[in-house]
DRENDO-1510 file (C-alpha; in Angstrom, 1 decimal, always signed):
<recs>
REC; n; res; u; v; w
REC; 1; UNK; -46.8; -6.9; -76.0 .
REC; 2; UNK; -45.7; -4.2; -73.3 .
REC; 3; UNK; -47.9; -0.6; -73.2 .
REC; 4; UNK; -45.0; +1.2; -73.2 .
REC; 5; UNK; -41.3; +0.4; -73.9 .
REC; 6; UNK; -38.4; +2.3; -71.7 .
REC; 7; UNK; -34.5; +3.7; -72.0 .
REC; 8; UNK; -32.3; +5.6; -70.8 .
REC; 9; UNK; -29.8; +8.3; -72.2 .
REC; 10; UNK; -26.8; +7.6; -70.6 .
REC; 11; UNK; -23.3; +8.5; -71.2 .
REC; 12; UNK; -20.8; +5.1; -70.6 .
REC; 13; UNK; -17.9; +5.4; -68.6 .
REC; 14; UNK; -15.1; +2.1; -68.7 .
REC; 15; UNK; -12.8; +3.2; -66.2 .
REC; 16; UNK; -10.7; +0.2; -67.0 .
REC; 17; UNK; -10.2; -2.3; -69.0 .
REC; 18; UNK; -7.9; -4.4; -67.0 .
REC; 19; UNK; -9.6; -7.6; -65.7 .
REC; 20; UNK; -8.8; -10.3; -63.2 .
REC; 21; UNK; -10.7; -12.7; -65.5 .
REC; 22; UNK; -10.1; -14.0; -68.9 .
REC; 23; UNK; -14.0; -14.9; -70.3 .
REC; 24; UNK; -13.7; -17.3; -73.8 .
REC; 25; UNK; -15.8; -14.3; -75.8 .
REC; 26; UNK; -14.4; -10.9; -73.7 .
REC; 27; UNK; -13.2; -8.6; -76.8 .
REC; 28; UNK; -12.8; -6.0; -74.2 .
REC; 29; UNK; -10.2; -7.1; -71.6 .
REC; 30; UNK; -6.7; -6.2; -71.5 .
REC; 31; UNK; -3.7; -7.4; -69.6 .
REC; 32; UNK; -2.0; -4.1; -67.9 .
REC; 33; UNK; +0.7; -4.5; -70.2 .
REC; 34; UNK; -0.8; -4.2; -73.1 .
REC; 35; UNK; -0.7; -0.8; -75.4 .
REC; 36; UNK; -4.5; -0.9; -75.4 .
REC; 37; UNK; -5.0; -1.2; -71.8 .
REC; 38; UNK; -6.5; +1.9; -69.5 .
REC; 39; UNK; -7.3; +3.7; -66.7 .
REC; 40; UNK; -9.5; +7.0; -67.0 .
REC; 41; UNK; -8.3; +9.7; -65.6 .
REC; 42; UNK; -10.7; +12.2; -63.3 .
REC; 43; UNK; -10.2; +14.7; -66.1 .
REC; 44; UNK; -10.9; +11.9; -68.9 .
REC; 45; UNK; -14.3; +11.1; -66.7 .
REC; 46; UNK; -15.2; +15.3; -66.5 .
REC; 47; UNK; -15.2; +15.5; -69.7 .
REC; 48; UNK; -17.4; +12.7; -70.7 .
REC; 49; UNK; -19.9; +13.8; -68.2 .
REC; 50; UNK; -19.6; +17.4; -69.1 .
REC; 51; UNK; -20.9; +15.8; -72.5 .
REC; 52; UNK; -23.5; +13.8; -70.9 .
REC; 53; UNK; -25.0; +17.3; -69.4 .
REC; 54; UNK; -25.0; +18.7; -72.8 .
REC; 55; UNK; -26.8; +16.0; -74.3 .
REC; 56; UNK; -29.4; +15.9; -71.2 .
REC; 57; UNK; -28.1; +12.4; -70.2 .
REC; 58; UNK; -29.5; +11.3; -66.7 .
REC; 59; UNK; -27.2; +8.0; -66.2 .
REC; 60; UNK; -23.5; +7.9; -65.7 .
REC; 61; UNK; -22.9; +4.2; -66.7 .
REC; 62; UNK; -19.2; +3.3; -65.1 .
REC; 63; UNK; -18.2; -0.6; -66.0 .
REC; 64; UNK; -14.4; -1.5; -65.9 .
REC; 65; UNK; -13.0; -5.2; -65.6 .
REC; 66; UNK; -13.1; -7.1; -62.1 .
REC; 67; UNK; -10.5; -6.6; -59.6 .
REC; 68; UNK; -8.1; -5.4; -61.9 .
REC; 69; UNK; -5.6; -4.5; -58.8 .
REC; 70; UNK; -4.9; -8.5; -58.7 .
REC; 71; UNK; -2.3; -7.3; -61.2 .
REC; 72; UNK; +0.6; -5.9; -59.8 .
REC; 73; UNK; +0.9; -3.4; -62.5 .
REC; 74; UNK; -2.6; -2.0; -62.0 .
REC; 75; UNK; -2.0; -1.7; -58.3 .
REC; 76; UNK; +1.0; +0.9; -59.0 .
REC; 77; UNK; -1.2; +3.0; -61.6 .
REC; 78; UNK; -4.3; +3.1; -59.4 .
REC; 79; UNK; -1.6; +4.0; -56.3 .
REC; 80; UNK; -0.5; +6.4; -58.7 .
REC; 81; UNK; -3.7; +8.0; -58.5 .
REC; 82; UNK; -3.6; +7.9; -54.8 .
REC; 83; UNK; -6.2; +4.8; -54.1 .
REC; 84; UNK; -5.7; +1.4; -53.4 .
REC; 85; UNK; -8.9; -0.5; -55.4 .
REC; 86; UNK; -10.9; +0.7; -58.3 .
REC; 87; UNK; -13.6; +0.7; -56.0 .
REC; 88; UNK; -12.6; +3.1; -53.7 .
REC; 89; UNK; -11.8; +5.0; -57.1 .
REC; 90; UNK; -15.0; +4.7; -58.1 .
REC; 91; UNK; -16.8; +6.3; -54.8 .
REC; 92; UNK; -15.3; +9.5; -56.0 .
REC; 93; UNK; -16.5; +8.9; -59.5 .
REC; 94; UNK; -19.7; +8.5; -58.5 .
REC; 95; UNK; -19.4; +11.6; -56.3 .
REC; 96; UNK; -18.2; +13.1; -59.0 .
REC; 97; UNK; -21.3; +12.5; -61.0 .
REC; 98; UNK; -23.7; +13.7; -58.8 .
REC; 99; UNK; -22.6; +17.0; -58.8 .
REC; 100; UNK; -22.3; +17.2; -62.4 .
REC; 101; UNK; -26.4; +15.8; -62.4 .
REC; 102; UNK; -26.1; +12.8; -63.8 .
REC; 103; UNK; -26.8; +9.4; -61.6 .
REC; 104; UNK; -24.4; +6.5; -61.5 .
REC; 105; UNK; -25.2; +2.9; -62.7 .
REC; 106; UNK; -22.1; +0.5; -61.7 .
REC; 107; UNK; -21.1; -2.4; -62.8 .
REC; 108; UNK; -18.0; -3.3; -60.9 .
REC; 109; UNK; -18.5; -7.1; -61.3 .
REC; 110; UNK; -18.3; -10.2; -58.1 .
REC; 111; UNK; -18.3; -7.5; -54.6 .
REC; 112; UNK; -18.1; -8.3; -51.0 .
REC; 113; UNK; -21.0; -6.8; -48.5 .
REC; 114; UNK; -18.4; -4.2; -47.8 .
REC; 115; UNK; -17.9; -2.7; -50.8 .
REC; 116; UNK; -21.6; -2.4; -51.9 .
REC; 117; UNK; -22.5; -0.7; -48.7 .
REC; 118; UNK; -19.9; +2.2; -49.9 .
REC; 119; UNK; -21.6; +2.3; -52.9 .
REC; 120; UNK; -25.1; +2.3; -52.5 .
REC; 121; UNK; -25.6; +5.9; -50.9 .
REC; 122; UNK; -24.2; +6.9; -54.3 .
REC; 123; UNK; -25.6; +4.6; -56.6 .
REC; 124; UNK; -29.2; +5.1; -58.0 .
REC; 125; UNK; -28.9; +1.4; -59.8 .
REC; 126; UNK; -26.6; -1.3; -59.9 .
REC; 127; UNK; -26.0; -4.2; -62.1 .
REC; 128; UNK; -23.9; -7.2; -62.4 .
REC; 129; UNK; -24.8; -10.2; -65.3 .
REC; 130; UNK; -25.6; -13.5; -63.8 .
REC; 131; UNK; -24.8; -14.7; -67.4 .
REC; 132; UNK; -25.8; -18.1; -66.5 .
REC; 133; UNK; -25.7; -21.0; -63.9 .
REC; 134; UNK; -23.7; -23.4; -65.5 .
REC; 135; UNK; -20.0; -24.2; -65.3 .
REC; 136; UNK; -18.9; -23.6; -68.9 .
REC; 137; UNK; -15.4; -23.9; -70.2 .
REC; 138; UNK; -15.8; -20.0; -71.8 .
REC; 139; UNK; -15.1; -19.2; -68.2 .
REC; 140; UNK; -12.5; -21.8; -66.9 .
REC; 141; UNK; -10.2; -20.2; -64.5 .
REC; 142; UNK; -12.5; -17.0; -63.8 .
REC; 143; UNK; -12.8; -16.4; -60.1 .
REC; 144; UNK; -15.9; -13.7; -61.0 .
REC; 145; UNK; -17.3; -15.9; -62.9 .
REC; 146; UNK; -18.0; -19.2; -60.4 .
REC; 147; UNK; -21.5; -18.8; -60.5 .
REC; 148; UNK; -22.1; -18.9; -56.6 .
REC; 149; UNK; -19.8; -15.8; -56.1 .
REC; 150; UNK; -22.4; -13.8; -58.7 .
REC; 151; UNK; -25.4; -15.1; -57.0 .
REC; 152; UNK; -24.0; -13.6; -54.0 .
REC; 153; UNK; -23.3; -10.5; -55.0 .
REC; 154; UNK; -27.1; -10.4; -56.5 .
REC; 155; UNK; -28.6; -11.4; -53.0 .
REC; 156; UNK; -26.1; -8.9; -50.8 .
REC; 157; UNK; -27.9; -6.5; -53.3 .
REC; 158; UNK; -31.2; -7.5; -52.1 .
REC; 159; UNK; -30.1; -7.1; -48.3 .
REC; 160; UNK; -29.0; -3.8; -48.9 .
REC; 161; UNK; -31.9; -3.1; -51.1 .
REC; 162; UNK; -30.0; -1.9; -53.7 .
REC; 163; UNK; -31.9; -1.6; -56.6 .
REC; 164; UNK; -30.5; -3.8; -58.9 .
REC; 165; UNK; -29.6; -4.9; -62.8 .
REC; 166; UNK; -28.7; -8.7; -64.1 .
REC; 167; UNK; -29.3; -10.5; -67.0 .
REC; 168; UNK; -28.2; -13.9; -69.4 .
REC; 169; UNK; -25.6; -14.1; -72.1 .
REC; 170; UNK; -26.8; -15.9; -74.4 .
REC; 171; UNK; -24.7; -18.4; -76.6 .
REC; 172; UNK; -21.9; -19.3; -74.9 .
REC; 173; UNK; -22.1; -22.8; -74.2 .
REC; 174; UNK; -25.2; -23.2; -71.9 .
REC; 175; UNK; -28.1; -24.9; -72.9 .
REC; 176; UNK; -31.9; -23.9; -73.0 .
REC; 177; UNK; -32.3; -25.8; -69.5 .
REC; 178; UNK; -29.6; -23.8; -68.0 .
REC; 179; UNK; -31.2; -20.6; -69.4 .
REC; 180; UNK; -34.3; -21.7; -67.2 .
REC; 181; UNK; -32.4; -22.3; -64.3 .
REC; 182; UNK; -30.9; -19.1; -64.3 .
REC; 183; UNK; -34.1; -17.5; -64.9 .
REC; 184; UNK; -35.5; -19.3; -62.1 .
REC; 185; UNK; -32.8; -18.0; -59.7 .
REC; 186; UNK; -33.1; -14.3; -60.4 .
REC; 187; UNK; -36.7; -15.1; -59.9 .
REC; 188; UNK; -36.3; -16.7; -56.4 .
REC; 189; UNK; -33.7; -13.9; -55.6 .
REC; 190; UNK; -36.3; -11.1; -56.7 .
REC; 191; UNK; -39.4; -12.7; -54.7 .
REC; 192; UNK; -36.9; -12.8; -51.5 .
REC; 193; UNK; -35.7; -9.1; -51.5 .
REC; 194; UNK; -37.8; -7.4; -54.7 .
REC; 195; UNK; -34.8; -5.7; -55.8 .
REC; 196; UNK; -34.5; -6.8; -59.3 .
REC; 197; UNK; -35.3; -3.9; -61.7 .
REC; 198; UNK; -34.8; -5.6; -65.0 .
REC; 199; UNK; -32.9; -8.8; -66.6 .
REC; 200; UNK; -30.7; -8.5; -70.0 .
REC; 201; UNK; -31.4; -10.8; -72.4 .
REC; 202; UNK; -28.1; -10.4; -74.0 .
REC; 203; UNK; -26.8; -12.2; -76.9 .
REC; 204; UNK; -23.1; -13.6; -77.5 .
REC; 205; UNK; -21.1; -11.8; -80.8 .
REC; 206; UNK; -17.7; -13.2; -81.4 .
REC; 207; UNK; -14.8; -10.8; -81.2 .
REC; 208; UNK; -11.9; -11.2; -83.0 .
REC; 209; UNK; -8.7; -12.5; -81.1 .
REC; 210; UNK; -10.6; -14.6; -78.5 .
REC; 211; UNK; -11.1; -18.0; -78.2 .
REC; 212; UNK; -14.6; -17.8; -79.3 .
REC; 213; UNK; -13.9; -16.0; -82.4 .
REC; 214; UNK; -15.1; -18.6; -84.3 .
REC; 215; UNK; -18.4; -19.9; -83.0 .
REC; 216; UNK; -21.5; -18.7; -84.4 .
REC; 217; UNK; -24.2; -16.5; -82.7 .
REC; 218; UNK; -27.7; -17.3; -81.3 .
REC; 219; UNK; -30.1; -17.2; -83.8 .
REC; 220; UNK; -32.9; -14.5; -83.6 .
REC; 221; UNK; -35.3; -17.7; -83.2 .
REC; 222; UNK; -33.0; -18.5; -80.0 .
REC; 223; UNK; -33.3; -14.9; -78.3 .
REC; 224; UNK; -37.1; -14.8; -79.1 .
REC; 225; UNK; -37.5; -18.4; -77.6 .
REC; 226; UNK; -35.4; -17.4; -74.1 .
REC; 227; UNK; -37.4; -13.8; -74.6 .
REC; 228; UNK; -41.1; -15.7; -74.3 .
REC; 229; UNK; -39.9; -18.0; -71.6 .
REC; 230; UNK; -38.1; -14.9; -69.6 .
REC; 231; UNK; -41.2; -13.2; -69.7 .
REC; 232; UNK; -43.5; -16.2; -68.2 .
REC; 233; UNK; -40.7; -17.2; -65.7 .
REC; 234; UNK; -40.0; -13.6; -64.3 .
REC; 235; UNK; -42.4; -11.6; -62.1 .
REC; 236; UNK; -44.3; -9.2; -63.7 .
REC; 237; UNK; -43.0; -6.1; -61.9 .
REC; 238; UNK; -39.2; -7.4; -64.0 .
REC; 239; UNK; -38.5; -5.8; -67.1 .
REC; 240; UNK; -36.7; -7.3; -69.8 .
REC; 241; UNK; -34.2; -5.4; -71.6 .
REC; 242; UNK; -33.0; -6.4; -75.1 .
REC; 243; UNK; -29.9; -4.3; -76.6 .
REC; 244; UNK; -31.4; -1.7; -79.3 .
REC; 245; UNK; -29.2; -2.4; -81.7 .
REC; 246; UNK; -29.9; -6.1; -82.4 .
REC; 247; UNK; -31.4; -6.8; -86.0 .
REC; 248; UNK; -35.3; -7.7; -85.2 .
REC; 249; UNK; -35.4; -6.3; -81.9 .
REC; 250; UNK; -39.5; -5.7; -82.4 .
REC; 251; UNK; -40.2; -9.4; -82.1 .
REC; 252; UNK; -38.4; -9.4; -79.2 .
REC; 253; UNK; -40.5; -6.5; -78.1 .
REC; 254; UNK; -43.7; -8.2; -78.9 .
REC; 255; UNK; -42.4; -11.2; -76.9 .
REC; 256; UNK; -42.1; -9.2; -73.7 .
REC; 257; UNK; -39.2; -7.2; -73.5 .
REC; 258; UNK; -39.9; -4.0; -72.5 .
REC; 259; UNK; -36.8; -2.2; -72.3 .
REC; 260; UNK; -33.3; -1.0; -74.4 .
REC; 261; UNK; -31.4; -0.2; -71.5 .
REC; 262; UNK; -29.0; +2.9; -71.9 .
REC; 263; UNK; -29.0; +4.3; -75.0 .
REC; 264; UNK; -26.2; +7.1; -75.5 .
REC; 265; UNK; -25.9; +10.3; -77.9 .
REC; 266; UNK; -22.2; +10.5; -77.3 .
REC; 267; UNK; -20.4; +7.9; -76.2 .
REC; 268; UNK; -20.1; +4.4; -78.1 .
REC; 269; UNK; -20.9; +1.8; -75.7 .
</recs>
């Protein structure tokens, strides 16, 4: 069981929820034509942090889905706004941030060398889910989510050492020998570059609408299996983070994670 166990208060900022993918279990995508689909404005984004400084929040989480300007629709909003990718959006976000105090953590999903040497001066983390190593059909015709194109991203992190966030999903088809491969990679990747900061273990929760509304979750006795074998697979100097609010999250401490990740007094994440 860890000494200590660590957080962060963060606020969480989804600049969009348009996504070039369309994941089996995703309850938070949106084609651009749907009424529920968004792009924060740079007033939207002010205000949330202007919260975040209130609160005494130190991390400005900003997520959004993965190359939402494939969509011709999204291209004309984010022109709109007088850019021409959500990550050039995001450099001024991030910007943006830092003068309000508050340090950015993105997550813009599968990037090129290119575009993560923009963002690191600005960036005091970054993060992208391996999820796993296995070719599942929950993410059939998802160019972000081939799992080569992740592992990329993860090691151009290391070359630009980035300091940098992953992590597993847990329950979406894989099976407890692709959970150890996967392990095993973001433990080969780490002991090339040490750039790893901390791996999720994140369990799958159906969400309405989606093709895998119906499938059941991992059992607590599942997440506190892949937990102990995280822990002896993963250097020491890797945290692993479990979400707060799972039911029975102290055995999952006792197993070896030793972190909640962000943990926000204002914003829902």
């Amino acid at each position: 069981m860890p000494d200590q166990v660590t957080f962060s208060r963060n606020v969480f900022l989804p600049i969009t929820n348009v996504c070039r993918n369309r994941c089996g279990y995703c309850g938070f995508r949106r084609d651009p034509t749907h009424p529920e689909a968004n792009l924060m404005t740079v007033d939207e984004v002010k205000r949330i942090l202007e919260e975040g400084v209130r609160f005494e929040c130190t991390e400005a989480l900003f997520t959004f889905g993965e190359k939402p300007e494939e969509h011709q629709l999204f291209r004309e909003w984010i022109n709109d706004l007088g850019y021409s990718s959500v990550i050039e959006y995001l450099v001024d976000l991030c910007e943006i941030a830092i003068d309000y105090g508050i340090l950015p953590h993105s997550n813009p999903g599968v990037m090129g060398l290119r575009e993560m040497k923009r963002l690191k001066p600005l960036n005091a983390s970054m993060g992208l889910m391996l999820e796993t190593v296995a070719t599942l059909p929950a993410h059939e015709g998802c160019a972000g989510k081939i799992p080569s194109a992740r592992i990329k991203t993860i090691e151009n992190a290391g070359r630009l050492k980035i300091p940098f966030t992953t992590g597993l999903l847990i329950g979406i088809g894989e099976s407890m020998a692709d959970r150890e491969q996967t392990l095993e990679v973001v433990r080969d990747l780490h002991q090339r570059y040490r750039h790893i900061q901390e791996v999720i273990i994140q369990p799958f929760a159906p969400k309405p609408d989606t093709e895998m509304a119906n499938c059941p979750e991992p059992s607590h006795q599942e997440m506190i299996d892949v937990v102990t074998i995280a822990r002896r697979i993963l250097p020491d100097d890797v945290a692993i983070q479990v979400p707060p609010n799972l039911t029975g999250f102290p055995d999952l401490i006792r197993c070896g994670a030793s972190d909640l990740g962000g943990i926000s007094p204002y914003t829902i994440d």
